[in-house]
LUMVOZA-305009 format. One record per residue (C-alpha): residue number from 1; residue in three letters; x, y negated, z negated. Coordinates in steps of 0.1 Angstrom, whole numbers. Layout:
N
+-----+------+-------+-------+-------+
: pos : code :    xx :    yy :    zz :
+-----+------+-------+-------+-------+
: NUM :  ALA :     X :     Y :     Z :
...
+-----+------+-------+-------+-------+
***
This chain:
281
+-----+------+-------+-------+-------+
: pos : code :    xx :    yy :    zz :
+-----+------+-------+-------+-------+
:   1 :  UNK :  -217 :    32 :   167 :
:   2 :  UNK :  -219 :    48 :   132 :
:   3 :  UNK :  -246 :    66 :   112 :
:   4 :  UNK :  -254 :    50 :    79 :
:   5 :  UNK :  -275 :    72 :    54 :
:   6 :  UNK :  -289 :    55 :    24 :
:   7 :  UNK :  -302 :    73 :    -3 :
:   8 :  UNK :  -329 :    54 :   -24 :
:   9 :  UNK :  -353 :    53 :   -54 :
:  10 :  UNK :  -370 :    17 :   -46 :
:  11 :  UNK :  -351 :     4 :   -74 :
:  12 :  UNK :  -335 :   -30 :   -72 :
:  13 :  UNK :  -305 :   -18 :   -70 :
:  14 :  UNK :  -313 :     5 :   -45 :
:  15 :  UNK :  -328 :   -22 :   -23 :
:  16 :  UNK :  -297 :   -43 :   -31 :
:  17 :  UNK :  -274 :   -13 :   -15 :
:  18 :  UNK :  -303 :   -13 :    15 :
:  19 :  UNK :  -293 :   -53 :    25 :
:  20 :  UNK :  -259 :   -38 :    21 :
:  21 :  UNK :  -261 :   -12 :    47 :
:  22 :  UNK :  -281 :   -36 :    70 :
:  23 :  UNK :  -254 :   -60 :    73 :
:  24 :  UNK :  -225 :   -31 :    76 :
:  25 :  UNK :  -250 :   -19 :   104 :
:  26 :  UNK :  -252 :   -48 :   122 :
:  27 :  UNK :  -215 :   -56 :   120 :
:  28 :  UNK :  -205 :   -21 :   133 :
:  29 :  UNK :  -232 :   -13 :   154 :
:  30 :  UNK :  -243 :     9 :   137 :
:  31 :  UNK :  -280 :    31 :   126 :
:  32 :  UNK :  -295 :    37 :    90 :
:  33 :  UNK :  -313 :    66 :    76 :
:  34 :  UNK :  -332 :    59 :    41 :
:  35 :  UNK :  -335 :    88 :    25 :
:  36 :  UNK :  -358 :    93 :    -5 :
:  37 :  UNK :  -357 :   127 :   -28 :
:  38 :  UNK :  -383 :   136 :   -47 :
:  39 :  UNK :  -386 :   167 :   -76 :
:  40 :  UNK :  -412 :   192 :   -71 :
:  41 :  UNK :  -440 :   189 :   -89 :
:  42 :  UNK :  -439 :   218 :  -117 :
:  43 :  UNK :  -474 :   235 :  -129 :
:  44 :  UNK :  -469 :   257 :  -161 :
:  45 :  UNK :  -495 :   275 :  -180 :
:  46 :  UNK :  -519 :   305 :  -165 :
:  47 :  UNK :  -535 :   288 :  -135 :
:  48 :  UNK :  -548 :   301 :  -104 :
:  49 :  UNK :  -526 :   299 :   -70 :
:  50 :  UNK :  -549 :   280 :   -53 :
:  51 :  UNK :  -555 :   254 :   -82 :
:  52 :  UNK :  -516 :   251 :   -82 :
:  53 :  UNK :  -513 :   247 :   -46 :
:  54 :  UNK :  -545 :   223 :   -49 :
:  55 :  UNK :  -519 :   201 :   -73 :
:  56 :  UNK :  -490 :   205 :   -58 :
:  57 :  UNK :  -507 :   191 :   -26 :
:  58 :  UNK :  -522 :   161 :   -46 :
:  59 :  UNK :  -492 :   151 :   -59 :
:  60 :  UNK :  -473 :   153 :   -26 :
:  61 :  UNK :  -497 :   132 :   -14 :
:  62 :  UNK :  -496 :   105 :   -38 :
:  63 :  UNK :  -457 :   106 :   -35 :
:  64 :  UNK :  -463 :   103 :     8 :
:  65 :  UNK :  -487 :    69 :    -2 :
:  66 :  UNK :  -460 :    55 :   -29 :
:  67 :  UNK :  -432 :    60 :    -1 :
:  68 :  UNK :  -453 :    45 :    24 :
:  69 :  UNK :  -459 :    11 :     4 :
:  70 :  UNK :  -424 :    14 :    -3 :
:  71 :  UNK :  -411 :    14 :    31 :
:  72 :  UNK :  -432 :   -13 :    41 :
:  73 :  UNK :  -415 :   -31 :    15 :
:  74 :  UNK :  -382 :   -24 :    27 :
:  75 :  UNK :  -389 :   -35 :    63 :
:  76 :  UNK :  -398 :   -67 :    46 :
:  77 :  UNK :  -365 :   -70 :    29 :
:  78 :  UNK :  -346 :   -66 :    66 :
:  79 :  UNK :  -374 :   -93 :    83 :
:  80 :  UNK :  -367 :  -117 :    57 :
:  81 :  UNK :  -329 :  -111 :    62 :
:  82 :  UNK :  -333 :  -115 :    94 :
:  83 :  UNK :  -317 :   -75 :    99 :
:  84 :  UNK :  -347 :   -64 :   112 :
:  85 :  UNK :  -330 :   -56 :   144 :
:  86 :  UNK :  -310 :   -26 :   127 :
:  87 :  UNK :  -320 :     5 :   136 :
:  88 :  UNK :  -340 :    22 :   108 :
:  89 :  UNK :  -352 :    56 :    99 :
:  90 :  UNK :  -369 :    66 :    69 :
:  91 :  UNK :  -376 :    99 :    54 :
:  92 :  UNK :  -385 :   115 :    22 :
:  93 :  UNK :  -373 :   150 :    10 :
:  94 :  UNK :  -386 :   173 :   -16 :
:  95 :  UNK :  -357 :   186 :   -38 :
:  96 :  UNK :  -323 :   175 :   -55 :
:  97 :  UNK :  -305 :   144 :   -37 :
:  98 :  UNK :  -271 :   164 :   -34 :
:  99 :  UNK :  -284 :   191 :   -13 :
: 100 :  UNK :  -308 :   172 :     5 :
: 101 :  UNK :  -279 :   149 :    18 :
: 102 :  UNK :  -258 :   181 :    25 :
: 103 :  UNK :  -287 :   196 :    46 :
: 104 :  UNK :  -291 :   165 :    67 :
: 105 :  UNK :  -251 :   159 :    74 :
: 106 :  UNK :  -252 :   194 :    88 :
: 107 :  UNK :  -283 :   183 :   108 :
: 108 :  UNK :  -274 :   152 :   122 :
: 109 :  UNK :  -233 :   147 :   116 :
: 110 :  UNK :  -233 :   109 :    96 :
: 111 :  UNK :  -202 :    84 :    94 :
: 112 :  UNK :  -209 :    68 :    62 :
: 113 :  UNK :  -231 :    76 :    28 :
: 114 :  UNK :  -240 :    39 :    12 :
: 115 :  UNK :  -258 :    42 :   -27 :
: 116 :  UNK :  -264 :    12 :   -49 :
: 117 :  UNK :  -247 :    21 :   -85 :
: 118 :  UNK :  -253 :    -5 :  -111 :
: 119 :  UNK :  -233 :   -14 :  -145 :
: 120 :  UNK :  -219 :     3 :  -180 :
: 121 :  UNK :  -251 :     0 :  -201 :
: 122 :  UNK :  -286 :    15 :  -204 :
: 123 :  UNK :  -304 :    43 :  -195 :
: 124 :  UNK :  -309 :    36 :  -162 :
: 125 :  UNK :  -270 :    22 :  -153 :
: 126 :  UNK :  -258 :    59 :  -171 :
: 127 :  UNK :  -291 :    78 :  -147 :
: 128 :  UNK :  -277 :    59 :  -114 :
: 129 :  UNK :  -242 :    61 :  -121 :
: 130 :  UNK :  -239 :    94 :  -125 :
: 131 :  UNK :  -258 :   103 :   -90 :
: 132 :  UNK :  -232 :    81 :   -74 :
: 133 :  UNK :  -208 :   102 :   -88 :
: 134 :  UNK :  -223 :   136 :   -76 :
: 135 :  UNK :  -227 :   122 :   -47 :
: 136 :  UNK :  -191 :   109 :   -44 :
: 137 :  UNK :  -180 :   147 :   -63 :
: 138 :  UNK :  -200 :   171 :   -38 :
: 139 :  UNK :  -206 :   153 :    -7 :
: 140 :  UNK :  -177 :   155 :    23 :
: 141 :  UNK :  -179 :   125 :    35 :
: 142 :  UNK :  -170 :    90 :    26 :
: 143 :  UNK :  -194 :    72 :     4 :
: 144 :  UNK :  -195 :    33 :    -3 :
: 145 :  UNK :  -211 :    22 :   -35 :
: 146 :  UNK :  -229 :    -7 :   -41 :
: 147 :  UNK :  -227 :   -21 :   -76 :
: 148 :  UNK :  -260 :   -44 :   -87 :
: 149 :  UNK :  -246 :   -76 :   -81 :
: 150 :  UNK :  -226 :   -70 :   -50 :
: 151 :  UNK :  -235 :   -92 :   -18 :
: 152 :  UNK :  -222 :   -90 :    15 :
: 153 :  UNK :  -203 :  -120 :    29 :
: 154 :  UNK :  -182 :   -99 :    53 :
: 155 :  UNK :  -154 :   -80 :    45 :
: 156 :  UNK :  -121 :  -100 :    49 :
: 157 :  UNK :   -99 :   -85 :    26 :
: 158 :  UNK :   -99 :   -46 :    18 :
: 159 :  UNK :   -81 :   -29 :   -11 :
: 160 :  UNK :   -66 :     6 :    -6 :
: 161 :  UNK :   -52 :    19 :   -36 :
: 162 :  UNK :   -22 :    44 :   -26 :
: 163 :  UNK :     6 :    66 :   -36 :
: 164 :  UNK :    24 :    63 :    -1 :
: 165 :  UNK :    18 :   100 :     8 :
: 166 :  UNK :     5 :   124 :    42 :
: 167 :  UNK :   -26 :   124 :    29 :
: 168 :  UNK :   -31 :    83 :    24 :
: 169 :  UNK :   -19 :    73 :    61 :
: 170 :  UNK :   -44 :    98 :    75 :
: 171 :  UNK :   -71 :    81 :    58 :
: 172 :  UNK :   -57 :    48 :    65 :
: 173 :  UNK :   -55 :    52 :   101 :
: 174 :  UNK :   -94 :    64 :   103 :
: 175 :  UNK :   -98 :    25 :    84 :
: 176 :  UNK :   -81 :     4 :   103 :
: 177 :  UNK :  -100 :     9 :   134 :
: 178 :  UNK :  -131 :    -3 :   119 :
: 179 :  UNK :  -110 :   -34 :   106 :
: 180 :  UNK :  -108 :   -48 :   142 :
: 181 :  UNK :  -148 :   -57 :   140 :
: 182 :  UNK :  -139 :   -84 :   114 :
: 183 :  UNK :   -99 :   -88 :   117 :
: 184 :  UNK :  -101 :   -77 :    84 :
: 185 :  UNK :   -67 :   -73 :    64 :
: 186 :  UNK :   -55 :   -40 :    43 :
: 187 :  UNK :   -35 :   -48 :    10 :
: 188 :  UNK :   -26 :   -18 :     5 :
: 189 :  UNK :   -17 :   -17 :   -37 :
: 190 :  UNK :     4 :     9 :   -55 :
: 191 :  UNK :     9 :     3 :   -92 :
: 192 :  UNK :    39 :    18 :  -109 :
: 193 :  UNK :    37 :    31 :  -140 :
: 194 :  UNK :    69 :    32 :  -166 :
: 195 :  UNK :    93 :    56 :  -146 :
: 196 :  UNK :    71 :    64 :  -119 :
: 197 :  UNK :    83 :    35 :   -97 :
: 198 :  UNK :    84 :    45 :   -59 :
: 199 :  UNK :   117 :    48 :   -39 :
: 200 :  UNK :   128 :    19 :   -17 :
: 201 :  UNK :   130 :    44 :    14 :
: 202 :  UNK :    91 :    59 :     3 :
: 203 :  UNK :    79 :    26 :     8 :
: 204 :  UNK :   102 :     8 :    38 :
: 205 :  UNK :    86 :    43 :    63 :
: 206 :  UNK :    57 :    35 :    51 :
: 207 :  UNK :    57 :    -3 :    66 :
: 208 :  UNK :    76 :    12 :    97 :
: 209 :  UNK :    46 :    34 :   101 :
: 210 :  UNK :    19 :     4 :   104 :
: 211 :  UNK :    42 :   -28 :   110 :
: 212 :  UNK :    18 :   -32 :   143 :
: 213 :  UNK :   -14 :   -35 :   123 :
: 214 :  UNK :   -27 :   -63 :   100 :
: 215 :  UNK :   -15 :   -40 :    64 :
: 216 :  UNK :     3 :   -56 :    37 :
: 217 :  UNK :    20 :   -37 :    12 :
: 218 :  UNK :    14 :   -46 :   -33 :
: 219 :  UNK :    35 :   -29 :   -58 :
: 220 :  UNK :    24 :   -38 :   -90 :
: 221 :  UNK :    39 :   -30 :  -123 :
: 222 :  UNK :    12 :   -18 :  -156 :
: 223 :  UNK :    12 :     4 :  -176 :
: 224 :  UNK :   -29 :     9 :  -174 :
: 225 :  UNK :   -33 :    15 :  -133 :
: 226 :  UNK :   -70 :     2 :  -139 :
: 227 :  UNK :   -61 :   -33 :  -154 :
: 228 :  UNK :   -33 :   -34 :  -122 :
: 229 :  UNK :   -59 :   -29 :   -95 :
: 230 :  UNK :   -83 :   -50 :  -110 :
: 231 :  UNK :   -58 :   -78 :  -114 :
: 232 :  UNK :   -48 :   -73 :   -76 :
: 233 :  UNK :   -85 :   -73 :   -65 :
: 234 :  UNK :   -82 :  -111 :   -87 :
: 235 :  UNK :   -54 :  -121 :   -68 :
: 236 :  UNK :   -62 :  -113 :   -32 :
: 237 :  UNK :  -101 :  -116 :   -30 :
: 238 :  UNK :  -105 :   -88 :   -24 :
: 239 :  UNK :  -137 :   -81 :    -4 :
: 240 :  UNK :  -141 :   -39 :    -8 :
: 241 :  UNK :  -117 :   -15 :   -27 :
: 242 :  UNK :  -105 :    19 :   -12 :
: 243 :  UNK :   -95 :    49 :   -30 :
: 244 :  UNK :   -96 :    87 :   -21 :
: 245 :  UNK :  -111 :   113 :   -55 :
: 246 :  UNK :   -75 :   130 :   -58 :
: 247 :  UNK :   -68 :   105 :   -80 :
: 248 :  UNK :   -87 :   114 :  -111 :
: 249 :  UNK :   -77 :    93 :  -133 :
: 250 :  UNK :   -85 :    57 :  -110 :
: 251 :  UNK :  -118 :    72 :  -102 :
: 252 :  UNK :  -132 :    85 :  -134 :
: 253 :  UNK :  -117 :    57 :  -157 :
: 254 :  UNK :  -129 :    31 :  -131 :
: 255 :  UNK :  -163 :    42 :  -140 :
: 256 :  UNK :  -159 :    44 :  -180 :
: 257 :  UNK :  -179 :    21 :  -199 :
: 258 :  UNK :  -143 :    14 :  -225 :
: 259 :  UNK :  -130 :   -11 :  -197 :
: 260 :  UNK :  -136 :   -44 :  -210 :
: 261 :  UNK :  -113 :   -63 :  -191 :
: 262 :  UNK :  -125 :   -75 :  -155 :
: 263 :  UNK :  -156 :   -54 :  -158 :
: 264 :  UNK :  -173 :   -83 :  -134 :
: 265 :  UNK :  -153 :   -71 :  -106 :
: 266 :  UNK :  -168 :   -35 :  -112 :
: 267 :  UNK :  -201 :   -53 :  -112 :
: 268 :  UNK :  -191 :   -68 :   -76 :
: 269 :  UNK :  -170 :   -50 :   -54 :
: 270 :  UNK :  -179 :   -21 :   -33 :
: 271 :  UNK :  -162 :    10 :   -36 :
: 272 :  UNK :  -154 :    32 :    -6 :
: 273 :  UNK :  -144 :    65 :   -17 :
: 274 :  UNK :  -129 :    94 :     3 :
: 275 :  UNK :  -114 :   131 :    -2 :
: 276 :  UNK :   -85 :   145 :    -7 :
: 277 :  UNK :   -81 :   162 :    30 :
: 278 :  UNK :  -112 :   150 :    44 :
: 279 :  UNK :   -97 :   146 :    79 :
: 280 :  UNK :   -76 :   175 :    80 :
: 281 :  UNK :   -81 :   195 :   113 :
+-----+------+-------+-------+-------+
***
């Protein structure tokens, strides 16, 4: 079984990443906590304590009535998806969503962090785009983001972008097992830059090391490592892309609003991201 939180502010996109997790939870077995963070309500001026406790209170309670309609909402998205049967817990936290999703993971120890992230333009796209991102930058354990237009039709193919080091097969080897749910195959793609092509020997221990499991190997030669993964996630239908943050410049360029070029597959295809020694004992 794994534990699914979903952070959420109602927005379509947000409810789009909430199907998401439902059928990931169903798939794996698996539970879902919806979180929703709210700010504080902030009183300024020279008012009495009790009037400002009087309007902090109101306004707690019309946030408690909006989440309630909310999450009735929400249970109407799994019954008509017929996901109702997914475990589902809701809560709502006062405070910033970073912190609020470190304090639960130290409360009740989660697998998986799934947020809905949407395109390249508009205030909104720039407001939840850069959450995912804080989330992604801050929070210690793997997160899965789920771009606006992204619908789950099972996961057949998965991406993992590499450099065929220590660090890569550790992470690789906590994917796989989940891959035997839906016999899903790893492509796992490397893209060599000019004079930064990997060694014949790099690569052949690498194969040795999963020849038992269903892992194909891409090397893929581009100058722009963007326009290279995004080609490969063309050519293999790719289903979901892995990466893990050490690499900087996949991560941060894969979210810059200059690339042009097969933006519809950032529009798409999940993300699963993970860090740089995150299973480190």
């Amino acid at each position: 079984m794994i534990k699914v939180l979903l952070p959420t502010d109602f927005s379509s996109t947000a409810n789009n990443a909430f199907l998401y997790a439902l059928h990931l939870c169903k798939n794996y077995n698996g539970e879902l906590l919806v979180l929703h963070s709210y700010a504080p309500h902030i009183v300024s001026g020279n008012i009495s304590t009790e009037l400002v406790d009087n309007a902090q209170l109101g306004n707690t309670l019309n946030k408690f009535d909006y989440f309630k309609d909310q999450v009735k909402m929400m249970r109407t998205i799994a019954e008509v998806n017929n996901l109702d049967q997914v475990s589902v817990k809701f809560i709502m936290e006062e405070g910033e969503l970073v912190q609020n999703i470190q304090e639960i993971t130290k409360r009740d120890p989660l697998d998986l962090v799934v947020m809905g992230t949407t395109g390249n333009s508009g205030f909104e796209n720039k407001l939840l785009g850069s959450k995912t991102a804080a989330v992604i930058k801050n929070v210690t354990i793997p997160v899965l983001s789920i771009p606006h237009f992204a619908k789950f039709e099972g996961i057949d193919a998965i991406g993992f972008t590499t450099i065929y080091d220590d660090e890569d097969a550790k992470i690789l080897h906590e994917i796989i097992p989940y891959t035997k749910y839906s016999t899903a195959d790893i492509y796992c793609i490397h893209v060599n830059k000019p004079n930064e092509k990997k060694n014949t020997q790099e690569i052949a221990q690498w194969k040795e090391q999963f020849k038992d499991e269903q892992v194909f190997f891409i090397e893929k030669n581009e100058d722009n490592i963007v326009k290279g993964v995004f080609d490969f996630i063309e050519e293999h239908s790719i289903d979901l892309v892995s990466c893990i943050t050490r690499n900087k410049s996949f991560f941060d360029r894969l979210f810059e609003r200059s690339i042009a070029e097969k933006l519809s597959y950032h529009k798409r295809i999940p993300l699963l991201t993970f860090h740089e020694g995150m299973f480190n004992e």
